[in-house]
C-alpha positions as CSV (number, residue, x, y, z in Angstrom):
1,X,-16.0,-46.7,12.0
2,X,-16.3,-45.3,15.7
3,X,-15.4,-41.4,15.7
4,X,-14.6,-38.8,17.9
5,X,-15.9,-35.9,16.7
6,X,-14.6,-32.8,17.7
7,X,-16.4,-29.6,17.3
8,X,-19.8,-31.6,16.4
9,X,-22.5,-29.9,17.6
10,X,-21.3,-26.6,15.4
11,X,-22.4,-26.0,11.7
12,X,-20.5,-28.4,9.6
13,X,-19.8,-30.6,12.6
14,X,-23.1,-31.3,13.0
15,X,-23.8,-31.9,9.2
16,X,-20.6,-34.4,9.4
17,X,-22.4,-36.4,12.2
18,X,-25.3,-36.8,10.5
19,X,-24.2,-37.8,7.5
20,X,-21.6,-40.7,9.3
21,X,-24.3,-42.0,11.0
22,X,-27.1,-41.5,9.2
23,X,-25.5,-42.5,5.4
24,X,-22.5,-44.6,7.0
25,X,-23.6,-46.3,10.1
26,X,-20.6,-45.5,12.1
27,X,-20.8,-45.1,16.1
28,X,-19.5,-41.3,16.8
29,X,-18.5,-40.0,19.6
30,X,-19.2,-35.7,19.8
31,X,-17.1,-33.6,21.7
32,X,-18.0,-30.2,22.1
33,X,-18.2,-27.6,24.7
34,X,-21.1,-25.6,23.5
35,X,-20.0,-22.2,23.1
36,X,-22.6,-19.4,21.2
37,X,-22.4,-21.6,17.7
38,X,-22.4,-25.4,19.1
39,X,-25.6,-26.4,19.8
40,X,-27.4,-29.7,21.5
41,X,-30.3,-28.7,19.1
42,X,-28.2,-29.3,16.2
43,X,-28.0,-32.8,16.9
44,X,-31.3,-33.9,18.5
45,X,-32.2,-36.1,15.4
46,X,-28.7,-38.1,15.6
47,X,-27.7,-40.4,17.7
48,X,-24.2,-40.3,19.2
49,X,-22.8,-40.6,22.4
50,X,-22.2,-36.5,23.8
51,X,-18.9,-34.9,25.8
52,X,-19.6,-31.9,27.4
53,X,-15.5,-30.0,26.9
54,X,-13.4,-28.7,25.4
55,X,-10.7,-30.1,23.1
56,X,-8.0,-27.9,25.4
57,X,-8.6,-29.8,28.3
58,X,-7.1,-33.2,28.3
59,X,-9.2,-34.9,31.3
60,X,-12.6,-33.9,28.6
61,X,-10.2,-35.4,25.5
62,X,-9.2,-38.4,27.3
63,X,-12.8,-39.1,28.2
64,X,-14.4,-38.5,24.4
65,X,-10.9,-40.1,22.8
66,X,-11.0,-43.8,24.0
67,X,-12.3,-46.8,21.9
68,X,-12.6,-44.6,18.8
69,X,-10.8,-45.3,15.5
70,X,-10.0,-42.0,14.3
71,X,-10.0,-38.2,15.2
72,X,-12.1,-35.5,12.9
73,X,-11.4,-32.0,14.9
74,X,-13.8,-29.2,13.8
75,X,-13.4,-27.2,16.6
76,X,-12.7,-23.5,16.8
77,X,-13.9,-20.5,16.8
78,X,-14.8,-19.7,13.3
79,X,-15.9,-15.9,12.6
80,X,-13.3,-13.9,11.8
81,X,-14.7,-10.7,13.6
82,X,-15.1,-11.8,16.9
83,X,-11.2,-13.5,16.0
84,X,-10.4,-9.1,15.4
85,X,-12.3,-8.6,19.0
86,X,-11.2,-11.4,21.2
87,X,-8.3,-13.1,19.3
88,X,-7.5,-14.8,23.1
89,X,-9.9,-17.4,22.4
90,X,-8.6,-17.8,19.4
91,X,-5.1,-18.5,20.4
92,X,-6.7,-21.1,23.1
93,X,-9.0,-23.5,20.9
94,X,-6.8,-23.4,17.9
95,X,-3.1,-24.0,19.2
96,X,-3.7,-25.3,22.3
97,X,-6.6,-27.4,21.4
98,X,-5.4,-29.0,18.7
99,X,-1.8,-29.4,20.6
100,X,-4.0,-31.7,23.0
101,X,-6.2,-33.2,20.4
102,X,-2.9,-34.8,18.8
103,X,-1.0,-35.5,22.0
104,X,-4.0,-38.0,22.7
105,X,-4.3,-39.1,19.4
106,X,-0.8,-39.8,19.4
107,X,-0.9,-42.3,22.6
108,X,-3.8,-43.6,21.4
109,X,-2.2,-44.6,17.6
110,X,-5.5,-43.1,15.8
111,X,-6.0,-41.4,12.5
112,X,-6.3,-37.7,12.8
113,X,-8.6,-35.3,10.3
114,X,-7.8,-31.5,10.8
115,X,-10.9,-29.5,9.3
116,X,-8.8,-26.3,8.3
117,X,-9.7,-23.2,6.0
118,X,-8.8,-21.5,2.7
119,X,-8.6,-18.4,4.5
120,X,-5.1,-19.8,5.7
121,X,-3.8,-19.0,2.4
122,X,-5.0,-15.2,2.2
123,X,-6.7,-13.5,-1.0
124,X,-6.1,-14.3,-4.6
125,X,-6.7,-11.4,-7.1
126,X,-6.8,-14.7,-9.9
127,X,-6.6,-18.1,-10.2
128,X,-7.2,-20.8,-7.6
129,X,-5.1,-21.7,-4.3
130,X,-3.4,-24.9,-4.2
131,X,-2.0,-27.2,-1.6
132,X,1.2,-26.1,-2.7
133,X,0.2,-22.3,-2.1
134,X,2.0,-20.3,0.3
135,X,0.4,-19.5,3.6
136,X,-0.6,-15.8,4.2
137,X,-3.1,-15.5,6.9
138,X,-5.2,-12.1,7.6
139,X,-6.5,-12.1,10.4
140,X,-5.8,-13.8,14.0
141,X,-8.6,-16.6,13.1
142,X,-6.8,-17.4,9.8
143,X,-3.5,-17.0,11.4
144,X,-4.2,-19.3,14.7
145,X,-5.9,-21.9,12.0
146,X,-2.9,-21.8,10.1
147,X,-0.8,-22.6,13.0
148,X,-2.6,-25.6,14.0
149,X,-2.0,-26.8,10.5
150,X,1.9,-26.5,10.8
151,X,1.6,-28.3,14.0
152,X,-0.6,-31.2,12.8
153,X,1.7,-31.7,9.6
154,X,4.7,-31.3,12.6
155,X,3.2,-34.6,14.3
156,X,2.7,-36.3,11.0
157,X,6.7,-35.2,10.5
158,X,8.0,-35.6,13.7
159,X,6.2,-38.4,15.4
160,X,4.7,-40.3,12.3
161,X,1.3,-39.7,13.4
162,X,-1.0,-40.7,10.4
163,X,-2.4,-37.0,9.5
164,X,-4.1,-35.7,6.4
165,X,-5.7,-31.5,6.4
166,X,-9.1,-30.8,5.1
167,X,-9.2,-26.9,3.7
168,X,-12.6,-25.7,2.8
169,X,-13.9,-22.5,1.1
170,X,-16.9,-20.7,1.8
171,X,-19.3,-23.5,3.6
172,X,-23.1,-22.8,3.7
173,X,-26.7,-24.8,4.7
174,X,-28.5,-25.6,7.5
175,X,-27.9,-25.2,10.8
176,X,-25.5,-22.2,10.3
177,X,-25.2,-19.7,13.0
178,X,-26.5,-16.3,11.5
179,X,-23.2,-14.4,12.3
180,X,-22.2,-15.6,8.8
181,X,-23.0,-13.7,5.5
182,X,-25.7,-16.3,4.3
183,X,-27.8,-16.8,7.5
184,X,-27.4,-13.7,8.5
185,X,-28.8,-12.2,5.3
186,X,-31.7,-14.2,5.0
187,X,-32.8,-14.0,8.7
188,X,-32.5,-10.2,8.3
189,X,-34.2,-10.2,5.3
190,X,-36.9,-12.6,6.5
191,X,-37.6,-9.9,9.3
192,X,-37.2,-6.7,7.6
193,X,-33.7,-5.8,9.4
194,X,-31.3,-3.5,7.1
195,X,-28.6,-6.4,5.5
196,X,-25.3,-4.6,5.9
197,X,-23.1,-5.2,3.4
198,X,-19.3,-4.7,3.9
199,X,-17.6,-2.0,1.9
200,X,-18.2,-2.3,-2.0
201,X,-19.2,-5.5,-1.6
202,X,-17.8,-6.9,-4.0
203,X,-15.5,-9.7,-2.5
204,X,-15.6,-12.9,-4.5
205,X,-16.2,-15.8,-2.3
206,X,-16.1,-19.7,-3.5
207,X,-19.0,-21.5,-1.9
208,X,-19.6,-24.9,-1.3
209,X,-22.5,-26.3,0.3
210,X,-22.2,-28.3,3.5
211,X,-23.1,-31.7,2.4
212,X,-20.6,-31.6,-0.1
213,X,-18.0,-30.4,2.4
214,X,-18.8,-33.1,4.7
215,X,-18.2,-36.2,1.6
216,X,-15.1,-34.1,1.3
217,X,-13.5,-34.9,4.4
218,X,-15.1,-37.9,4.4
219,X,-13.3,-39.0,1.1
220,X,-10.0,-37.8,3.0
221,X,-10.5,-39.4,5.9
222,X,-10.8,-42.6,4.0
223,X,-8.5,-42.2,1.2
224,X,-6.2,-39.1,1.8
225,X,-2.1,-40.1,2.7
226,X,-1.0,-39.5,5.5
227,X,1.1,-36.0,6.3
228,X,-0.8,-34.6,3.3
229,X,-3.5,-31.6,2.8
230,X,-6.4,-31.7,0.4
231,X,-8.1,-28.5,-0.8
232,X,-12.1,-29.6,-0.6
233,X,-13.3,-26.3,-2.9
234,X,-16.7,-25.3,-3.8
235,X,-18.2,-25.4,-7.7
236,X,-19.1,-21.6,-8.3
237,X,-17.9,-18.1,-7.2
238,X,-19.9,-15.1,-6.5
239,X,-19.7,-11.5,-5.7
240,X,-21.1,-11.3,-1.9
241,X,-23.2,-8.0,-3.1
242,X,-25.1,-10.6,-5.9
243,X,-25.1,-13.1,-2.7
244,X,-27.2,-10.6,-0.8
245,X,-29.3,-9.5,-4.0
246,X,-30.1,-13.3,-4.7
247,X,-31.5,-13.5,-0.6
248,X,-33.9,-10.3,-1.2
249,X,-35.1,-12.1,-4.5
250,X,-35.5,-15.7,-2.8
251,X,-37.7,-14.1,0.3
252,X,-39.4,-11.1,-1.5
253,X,-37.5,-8.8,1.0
254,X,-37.1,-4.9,0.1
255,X,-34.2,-4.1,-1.8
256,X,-34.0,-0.7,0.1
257,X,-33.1,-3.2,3.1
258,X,-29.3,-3.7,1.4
259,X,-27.3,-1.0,3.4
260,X,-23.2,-0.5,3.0
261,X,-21.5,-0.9,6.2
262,X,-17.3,0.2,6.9
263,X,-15.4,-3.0,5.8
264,X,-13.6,-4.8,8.3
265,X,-9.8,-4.5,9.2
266,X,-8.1,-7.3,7.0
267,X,-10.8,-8.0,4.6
268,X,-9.2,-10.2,2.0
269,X,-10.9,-9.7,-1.5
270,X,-11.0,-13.3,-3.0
271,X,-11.0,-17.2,-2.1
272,X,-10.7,-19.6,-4.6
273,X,-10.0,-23.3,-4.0
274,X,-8.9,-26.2,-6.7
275,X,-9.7,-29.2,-5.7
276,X,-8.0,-31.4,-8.4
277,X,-5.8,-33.4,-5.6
278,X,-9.3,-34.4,-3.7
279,X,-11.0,-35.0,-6.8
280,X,-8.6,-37.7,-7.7
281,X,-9.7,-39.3,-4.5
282,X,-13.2,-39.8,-6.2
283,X,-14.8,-36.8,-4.4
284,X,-16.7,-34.6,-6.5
285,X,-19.0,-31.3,-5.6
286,X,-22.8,-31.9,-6.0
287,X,-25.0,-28.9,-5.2
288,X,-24.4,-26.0,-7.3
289,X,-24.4,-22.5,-5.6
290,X,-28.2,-21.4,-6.9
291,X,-29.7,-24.6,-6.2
292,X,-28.0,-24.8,-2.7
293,X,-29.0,-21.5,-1.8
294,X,-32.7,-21.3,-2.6
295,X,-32.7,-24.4,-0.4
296,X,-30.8,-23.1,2.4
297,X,-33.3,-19.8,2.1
298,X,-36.2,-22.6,2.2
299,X,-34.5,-24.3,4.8
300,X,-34.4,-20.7,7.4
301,X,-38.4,-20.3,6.6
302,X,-39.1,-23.7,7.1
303,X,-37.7,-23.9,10.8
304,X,-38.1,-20.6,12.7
305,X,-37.8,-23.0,16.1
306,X,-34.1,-23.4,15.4
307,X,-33.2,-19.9,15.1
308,X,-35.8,-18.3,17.0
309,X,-34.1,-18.6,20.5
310,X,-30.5,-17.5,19.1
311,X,-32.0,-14.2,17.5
312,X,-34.0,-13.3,21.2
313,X,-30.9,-13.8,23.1
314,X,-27.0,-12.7,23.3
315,X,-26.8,-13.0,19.4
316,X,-28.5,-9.3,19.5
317,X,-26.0,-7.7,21.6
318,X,-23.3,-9.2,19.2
319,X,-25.1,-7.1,16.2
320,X,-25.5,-4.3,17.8
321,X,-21.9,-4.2,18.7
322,X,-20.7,-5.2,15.4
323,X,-23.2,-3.4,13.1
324,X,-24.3,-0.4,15.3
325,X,-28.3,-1.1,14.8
326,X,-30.4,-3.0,16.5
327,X,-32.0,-6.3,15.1
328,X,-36.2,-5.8,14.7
């Protein structure tokens, strides 16, 4: 397939273009405008033809979008903090972004993949979220991600534009920016840095590793029918507290490091995913959550020149905003 790939030189982005080309041959196209979290660096070993925009601006979509088969959007802004402290940007990439994103896709007659969230659906004290849940965002990065969902399943409605949603739970793996729980934890841990836990840490999270995400969607993109969303959930839950206790065993780091931080406004308690609909597409989860993370925890070790740069530059004014100490 040829793909336009939006949002690829970010985390699972850049784990989906790999994995197209390198396991599928296809030719893809990557549009991305390279905020703090898309990087060139993630893609240096991939080839693919590169866009420098963003999916709000329709002269940069119109560029990336012709001769390509099909649409996979992954961008946004993706941490729900900075969503609590600058929900404008926010607003911009999800609504208006994905408003353009179809509006082109739509001329154009392609396919079109929304890579969504199970935060869309809010917490669940038991049980798993289905497609069929009701939508309760949090937060303005759950509530701006749940809007671009209504408006993608609006085109697939209104205009018969051949859609299908991808909702994820927790992703993890390489190439993550360390704002999130996992890298953050073991690059704090890996340097001696407290590892601030939020409140009583004891949300439940469902996590799925990257490469598994990535067959997901592209089992969906294949397979999935059109104005439909698929839940792509990962294969074990744990306590984020455990999480952070399972980084201090896998790099030897000091347990006195683990340090109880205020939680954040909106904190919802538990995700869980079922993925029964996208499992009767043939797509099934792989990597089990201790086997994933003792090799995303080898993975951080093993290539210091990737996160090196992001940990010397604006990344440590972030932390020191958001966690009131200053990174070692």
């Amino acid at each position: 397939m040829k793909l336009l790939v939006c949002g690829g030189a970010g985390f699972i982005g850049s784990n989906f273009v790999r994995a197209r080309v390198g396991e599928h041959g296809d030719e893809v196209t990557v549009l991305d405008k390279l905020t703090y979290a898309g990087r060139k660096e993630n893609l240096q070993d991939v080839e693919h033809r590169f866009v420098h925009g963003a999916i709000e601006d329709p002269s940069a979509v119109a560029d990336a979008i012709a001769g390509v088969d099909a649409v996979v959007n992954f961008a946004a802004e993706t941490h729900v903090d900075r969503s609590i402290s600058e929900p404008d940007a926010f607003v911009r990439t999800h609504a208006l972004g994905t408003f353009v994103l179809l509006e082109a896709a739509r001329e154009h007659s392609l396919r079109y993949l929304q890579v969504s969230t199970d935060e869309v659906y809010g917490s669940i004290e038991s049980g798993s979220f289905t497609e069929e849940s009701p939508l309760e965002p949090s937060s303005p990065y759950s509530a701006t991600k749940t809007g671009a969902d209504l408006l993608v399943q609006s085109y697939s409605r209104t205009f018969d534009l051949e859609t299908v949603i991808c909702r994820g739970s927790n992703n993890y793996g390489p190439y993550q920016y360390p704002e999130k729980l996992i890298p953050l934890m073991i690059l704090n841990a890996i340097h001696g840095d407290p590892l601030p836990v939020y409140g009583d840490g004891q949300q439940v999270r469902n996590w799925l590793h990257v490469s598994d995400f990535c067959a997901g969607i592209g089992h969906v993109l294949a397979h999935g029918t059109s104005g439909e969303v698929y839940n792509v959930g990962g294969p074990d839950e744990c306590v984020n507290l455990e999480v952070v206790e399972r980084i201090i065993a896998l790099t030897g780091a000091d347990e006195s490091l683990l340090t109880y931080v205020d939680d954040r406004p909106g904190h919802d308690r538990r995700y869980s995913l079922g993925s029964e609909k996208v499992k009767a597409l043939g797509w099934e989860a792989k990597v089990r959550f201790e086997e994933g993370l003792a090799e995303t925890v080898a993975w951080y070790q093993e290539n210091t020149w990737w996160w090196e740069p992001i940990r010397s530059g604006d990344y440590r004014e972030y932390y020191e905003r958001q966690y009131g100490s200053s990174l070692g």
